[in-house]
C-alpha positions as CSV (number, residue, x, y, z in Angstrom):
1,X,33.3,6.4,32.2
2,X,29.4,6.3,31.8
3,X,29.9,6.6,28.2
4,X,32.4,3.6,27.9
5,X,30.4,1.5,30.0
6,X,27.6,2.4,27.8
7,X,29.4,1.5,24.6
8,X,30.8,-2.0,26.0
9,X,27.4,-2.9,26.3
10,X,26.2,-2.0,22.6
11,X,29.1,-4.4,22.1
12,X,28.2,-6.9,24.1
13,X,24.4,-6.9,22.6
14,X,25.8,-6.6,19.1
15,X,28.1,-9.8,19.6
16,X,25.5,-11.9,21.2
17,X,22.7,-11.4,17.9
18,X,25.6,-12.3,16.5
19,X,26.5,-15.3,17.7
20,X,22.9,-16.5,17.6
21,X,22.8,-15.5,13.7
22,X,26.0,-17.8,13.4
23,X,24.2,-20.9,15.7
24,X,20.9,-20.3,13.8
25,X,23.1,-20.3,10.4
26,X,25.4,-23.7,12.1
27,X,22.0,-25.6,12.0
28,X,20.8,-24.8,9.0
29,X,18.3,-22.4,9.7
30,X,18.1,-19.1,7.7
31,X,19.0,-16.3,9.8
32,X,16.1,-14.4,11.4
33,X,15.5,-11.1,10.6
34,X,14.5,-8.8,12.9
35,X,11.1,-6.6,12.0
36,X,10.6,-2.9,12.5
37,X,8.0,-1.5,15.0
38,X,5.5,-1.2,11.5
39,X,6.0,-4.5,10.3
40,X,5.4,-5.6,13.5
41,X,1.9,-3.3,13.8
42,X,1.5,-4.3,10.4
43,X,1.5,-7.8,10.8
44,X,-1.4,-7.7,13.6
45,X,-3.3,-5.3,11.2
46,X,-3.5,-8.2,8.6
47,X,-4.3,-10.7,10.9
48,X,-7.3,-8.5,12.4
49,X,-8.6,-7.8,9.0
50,X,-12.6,-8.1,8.4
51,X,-12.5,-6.7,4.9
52,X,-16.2,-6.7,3.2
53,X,-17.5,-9.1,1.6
54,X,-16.8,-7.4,-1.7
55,X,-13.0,-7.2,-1.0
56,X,-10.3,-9.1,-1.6
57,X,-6.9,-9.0,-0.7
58,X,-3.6,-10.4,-2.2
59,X,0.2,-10.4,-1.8
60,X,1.8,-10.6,-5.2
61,X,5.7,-10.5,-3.5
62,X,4.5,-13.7,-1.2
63,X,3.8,-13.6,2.7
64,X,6.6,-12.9,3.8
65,X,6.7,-9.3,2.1
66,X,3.3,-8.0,3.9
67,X,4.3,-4.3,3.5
68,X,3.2,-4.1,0.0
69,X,0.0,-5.3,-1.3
70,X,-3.2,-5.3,-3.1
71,X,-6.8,-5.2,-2.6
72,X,-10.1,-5.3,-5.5
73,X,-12.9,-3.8,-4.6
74,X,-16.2,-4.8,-6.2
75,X,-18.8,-2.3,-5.2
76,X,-22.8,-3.7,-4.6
77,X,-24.4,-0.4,-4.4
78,X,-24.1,2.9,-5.5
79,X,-22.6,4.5,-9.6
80,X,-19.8,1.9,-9.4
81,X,-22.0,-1.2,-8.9
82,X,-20.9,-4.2,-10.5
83,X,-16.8,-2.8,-11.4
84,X,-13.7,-4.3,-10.4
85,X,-11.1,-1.6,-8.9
86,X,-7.9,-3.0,-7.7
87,X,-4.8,-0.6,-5.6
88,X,-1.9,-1.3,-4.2
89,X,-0.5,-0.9,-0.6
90,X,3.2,0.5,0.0
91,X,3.7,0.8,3.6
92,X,6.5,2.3,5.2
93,X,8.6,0.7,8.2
94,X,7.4,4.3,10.5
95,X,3.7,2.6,9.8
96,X,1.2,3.5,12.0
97,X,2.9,7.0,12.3
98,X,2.4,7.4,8.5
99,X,0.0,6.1,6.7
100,X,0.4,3.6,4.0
101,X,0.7,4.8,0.3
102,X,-2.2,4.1,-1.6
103,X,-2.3,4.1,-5.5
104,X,-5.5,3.0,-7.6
105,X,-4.3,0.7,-10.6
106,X,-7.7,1.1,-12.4
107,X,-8.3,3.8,-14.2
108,X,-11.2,5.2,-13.3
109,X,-14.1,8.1,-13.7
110,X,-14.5,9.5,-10.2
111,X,-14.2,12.8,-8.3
112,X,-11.4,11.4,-5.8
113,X,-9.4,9.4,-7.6
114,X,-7.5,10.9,-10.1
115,X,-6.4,9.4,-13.5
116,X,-2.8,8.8,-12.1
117,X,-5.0,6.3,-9.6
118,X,-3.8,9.3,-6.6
119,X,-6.5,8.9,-4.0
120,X,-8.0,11.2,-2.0
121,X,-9.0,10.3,1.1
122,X,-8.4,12.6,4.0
123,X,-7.2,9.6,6.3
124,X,-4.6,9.1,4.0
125,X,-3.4,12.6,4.7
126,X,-4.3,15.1,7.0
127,X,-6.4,13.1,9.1
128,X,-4.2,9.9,9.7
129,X,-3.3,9.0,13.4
130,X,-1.7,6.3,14.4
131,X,-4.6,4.0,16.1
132,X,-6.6,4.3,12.4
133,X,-5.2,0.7,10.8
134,X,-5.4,-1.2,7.3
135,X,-8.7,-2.1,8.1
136,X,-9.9,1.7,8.6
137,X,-8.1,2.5,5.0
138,X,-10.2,-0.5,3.2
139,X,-13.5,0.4,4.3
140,X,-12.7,4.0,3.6
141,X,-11.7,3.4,0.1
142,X,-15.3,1.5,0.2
143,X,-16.9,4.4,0.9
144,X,-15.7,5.9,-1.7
145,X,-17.4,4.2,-4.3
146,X,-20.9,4.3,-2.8
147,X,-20.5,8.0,-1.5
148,X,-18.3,9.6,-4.0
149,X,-17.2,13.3,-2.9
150,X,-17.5,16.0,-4.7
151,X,-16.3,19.3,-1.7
152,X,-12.6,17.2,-2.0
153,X,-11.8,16.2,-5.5
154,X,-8.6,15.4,-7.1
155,X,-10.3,14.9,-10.7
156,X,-12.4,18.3,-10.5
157,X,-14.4,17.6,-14.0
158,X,-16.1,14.8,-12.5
159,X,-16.7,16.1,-9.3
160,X,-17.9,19.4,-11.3
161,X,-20.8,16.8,-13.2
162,X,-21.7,15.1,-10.4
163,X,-22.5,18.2,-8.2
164,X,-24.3,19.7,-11.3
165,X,-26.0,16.9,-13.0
166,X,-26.1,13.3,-11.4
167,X,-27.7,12.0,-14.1
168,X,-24.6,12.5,-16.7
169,X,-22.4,11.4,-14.2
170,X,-23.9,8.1,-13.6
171,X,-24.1,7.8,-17.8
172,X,-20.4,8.8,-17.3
173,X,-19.4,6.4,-15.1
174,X,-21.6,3.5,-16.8
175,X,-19.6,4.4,-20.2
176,X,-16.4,4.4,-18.5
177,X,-16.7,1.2,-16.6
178,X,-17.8,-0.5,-20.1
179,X,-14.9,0.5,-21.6
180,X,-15.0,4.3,-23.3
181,X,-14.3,8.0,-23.8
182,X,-15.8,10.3,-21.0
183,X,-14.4,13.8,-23.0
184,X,-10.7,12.5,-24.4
185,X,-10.1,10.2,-21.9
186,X,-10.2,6.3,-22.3
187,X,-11.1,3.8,-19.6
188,X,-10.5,0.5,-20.5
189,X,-12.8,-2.3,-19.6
190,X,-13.7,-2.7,-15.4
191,X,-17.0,-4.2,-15.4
């Protein structure tokens, strides 16, 4: 009997969204769609953003479509000064209890960022919880480019030069961001 009663009032739920899908629809309103616990989270994230100065942020599918998204980053400081490194944003409707997929789309020289663009960034991984935000992600993927990493690589020649000879790595860097071959690998143009 608990069971039934239970199920009558699913039904009951279910045929009262609907009829205010129908009313919404009778007036001429586009029918509202209901947002997951991570769009929800996510929305709040982006509207509590204080990305750095020399970060941007975009939405190439619109507003309304805030679970995927890109960011540039234009370092001030550090090997990478004065580059241009965008990635994208692919976050998953069980956001904050995953973290968001992050891809570089700038191919790049450096230790933690491979030349797929996979970053690796231990908040992305092992390390996420869920009160770390979008926020926490940006300014870690910041970090990277003034304090690259060389104990956690993903691209283990560069990591490899820049533990054993700084100096090559920033010539390495400088040549890649220009446009050119570090070894038989091309970077385009990101300075």
């Amino acid at each position: 009997m608990q069971l039934f009663s239970s199920l009558k009032m699913i039904n009951l739920f279910k045929i009262k969204d609907q009829k205010k899908e129908e009313s919404a629809s009778a007036a001429g309103k586009a029918p509202v769609k209901k947002q997951s616990a991570g769009e929800l989270r996510l929305n709040k994230d982006i509207s509590e953003l204080n990305l750095p100065k020399n970060t941007s942020i975009s939405f190439p599918n619109g507003k309304d479509d805030l679970m995927s998204f890109e960011i540039v980053i234009r370092p001030d400081e550090g090997y990478y000064m004065s580059g241009s490194f965008g990635f994208t944003f692919q976050v998953s409707p069980s956001y904050p209890h995953e973290p968001p997929k992050v891809k570089c789309k700038t191919k790049v020289y450096h230790p933690n960022i491979d030349l797929e663009g996979n970053v690796c960034l231990n908040i992305l991984r092992e390390d996420w919880k869920p009160v770390l935000n979008i926020n926490t992600v940006i300014y870690g993927l910041n970090l990277l480019f003034t304090q690259p990493n060389d104990e956690d690589p993903l691209n283990h020649e560069a990591a490899a030069v820049l533990r054993d000879n700084p100096k090559m790595f920033e010539a390495n860097v400088r040549r890649a961001m220009a446009g050119g071959y570090v070894g038989q690998h091309y970077f385009p143009r990101c300075a």
